[in-house]
C-alpha positions as CSV (number, residue, x, y, z in Angstrom):
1,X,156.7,109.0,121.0
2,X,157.6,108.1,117.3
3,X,157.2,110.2,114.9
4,X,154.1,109.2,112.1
5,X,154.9,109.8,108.7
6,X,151.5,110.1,106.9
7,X,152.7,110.3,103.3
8,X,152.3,106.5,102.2
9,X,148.4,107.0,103.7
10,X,147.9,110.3,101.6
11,X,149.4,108.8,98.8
12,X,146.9,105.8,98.4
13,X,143.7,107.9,99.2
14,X,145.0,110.0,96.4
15,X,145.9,107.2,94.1
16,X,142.6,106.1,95.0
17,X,140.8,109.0,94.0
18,X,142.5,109.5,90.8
19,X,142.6,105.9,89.7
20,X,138.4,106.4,89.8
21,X,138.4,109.5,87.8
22,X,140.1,107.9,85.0
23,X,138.0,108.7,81.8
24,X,137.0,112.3,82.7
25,X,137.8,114.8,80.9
26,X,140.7,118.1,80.9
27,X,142.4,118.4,84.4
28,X,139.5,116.1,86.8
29,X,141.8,113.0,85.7
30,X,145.0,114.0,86.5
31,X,144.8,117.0,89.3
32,X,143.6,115.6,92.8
33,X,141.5,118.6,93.8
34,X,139.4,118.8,90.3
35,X,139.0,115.2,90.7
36,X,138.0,114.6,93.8
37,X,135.0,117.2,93.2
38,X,134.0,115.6,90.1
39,X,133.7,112.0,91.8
40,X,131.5,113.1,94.5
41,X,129.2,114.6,91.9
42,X,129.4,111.6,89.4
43,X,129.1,109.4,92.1
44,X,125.9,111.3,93.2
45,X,124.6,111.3,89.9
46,X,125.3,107.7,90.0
47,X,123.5,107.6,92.9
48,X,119.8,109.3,91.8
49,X,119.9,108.0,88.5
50,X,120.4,104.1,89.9
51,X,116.9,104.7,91.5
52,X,115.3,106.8,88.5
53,X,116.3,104.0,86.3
54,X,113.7,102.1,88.1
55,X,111.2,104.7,86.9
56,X,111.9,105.3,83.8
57,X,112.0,101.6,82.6
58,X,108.5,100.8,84.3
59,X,106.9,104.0,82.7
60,X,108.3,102.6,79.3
61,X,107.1,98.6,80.4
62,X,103.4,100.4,81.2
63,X,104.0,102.6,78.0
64,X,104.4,99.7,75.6
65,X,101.4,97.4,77.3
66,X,99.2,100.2,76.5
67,X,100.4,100.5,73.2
68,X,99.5,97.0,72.4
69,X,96.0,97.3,74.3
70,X,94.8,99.7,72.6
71,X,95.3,97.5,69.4
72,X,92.6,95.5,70.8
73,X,90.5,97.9,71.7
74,X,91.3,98.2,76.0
75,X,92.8,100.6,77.9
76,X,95.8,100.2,80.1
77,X,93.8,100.3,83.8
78,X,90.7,98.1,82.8
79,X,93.8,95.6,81.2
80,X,95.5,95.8,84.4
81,X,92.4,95.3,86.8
82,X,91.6,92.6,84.8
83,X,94.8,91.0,85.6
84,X,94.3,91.4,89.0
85,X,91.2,90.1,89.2
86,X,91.5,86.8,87.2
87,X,94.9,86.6,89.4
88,X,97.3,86.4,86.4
89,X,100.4,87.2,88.2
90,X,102.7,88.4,85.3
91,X,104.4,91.5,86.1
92,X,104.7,94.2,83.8
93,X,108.0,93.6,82.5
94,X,107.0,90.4,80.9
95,X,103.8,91.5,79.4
96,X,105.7,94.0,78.0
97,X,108.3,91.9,76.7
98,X,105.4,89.3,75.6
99,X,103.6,92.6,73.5
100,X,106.4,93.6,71.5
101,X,108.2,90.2,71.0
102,X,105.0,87.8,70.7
103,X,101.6,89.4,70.1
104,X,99.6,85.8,69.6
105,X,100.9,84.7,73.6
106,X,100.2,89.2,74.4
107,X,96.5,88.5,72.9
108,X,95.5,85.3,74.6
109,X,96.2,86.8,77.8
110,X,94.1,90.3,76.6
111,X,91.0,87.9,75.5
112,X,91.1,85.9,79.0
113,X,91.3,89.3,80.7
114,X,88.1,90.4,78.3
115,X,85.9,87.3,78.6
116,X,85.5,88.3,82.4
117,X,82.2,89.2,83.2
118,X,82.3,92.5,84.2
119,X,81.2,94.0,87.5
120,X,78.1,96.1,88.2
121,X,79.8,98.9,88.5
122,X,81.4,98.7,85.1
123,X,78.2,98.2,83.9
124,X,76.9,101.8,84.3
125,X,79.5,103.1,82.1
């Protein structure tokens, strides 16, 4: 059998390695072993923070709606079940958008949402 020289294969996995932790700080950009570790973790931190992103900006969308509800005088949950129930199909990145870059469009939409006639149940409130 020939013989398998393996160092051209090692080479490239650690080029690899070291080409992605360029920016890092102190020895995890140029020593293989400190490197290596401090991918995995960037990469998993990569990783949970690509879905938490997610989170965060809807919680800011909802945030900002409720904000510019409660200018007019409505909560955040009747606004939104009034949405659903007049089907107004405008997600919650746009009305977001529409309350903090045009109020007048963000307030049409709140008084079509109000002029409903409200349900028996919210009438005992």
């Amino acid at each position: 059998m020939t013989r398998v020289k393996r160092g051209k294969i090692a080479h490239k996995r650690r080029r690899y390695v070291l080409k992605h932790a360029k920016g890092f700080r102190w020895g995890r950009k140029k020593k293989y072993r400190l490197a290596k570790v401090a991918l995995m973790k960037a990469w998993r931190y990569a990783y949970r923070d690509r879905k938490a992103k997610k989170r965060d900006f809807r919680a800011l969308w909802q945030t900002r709606i409720n904000a510019a509800c409660r200018l007019y005088g409505m909560s955040y949950s009747k606004f939104v079940y009034g949405l659903k129930k007049n089907k107004i199909g405008v997600d919650r990145k746009i009305l977001s958008q529409l309350a903090q870059n045009h109020p007048q469009i963000f307030e049409k939409i709140l008084e079509k949402v109000k002029s409903q006639k409200p349900t028996p149940r919210e009438t005992q409130e």
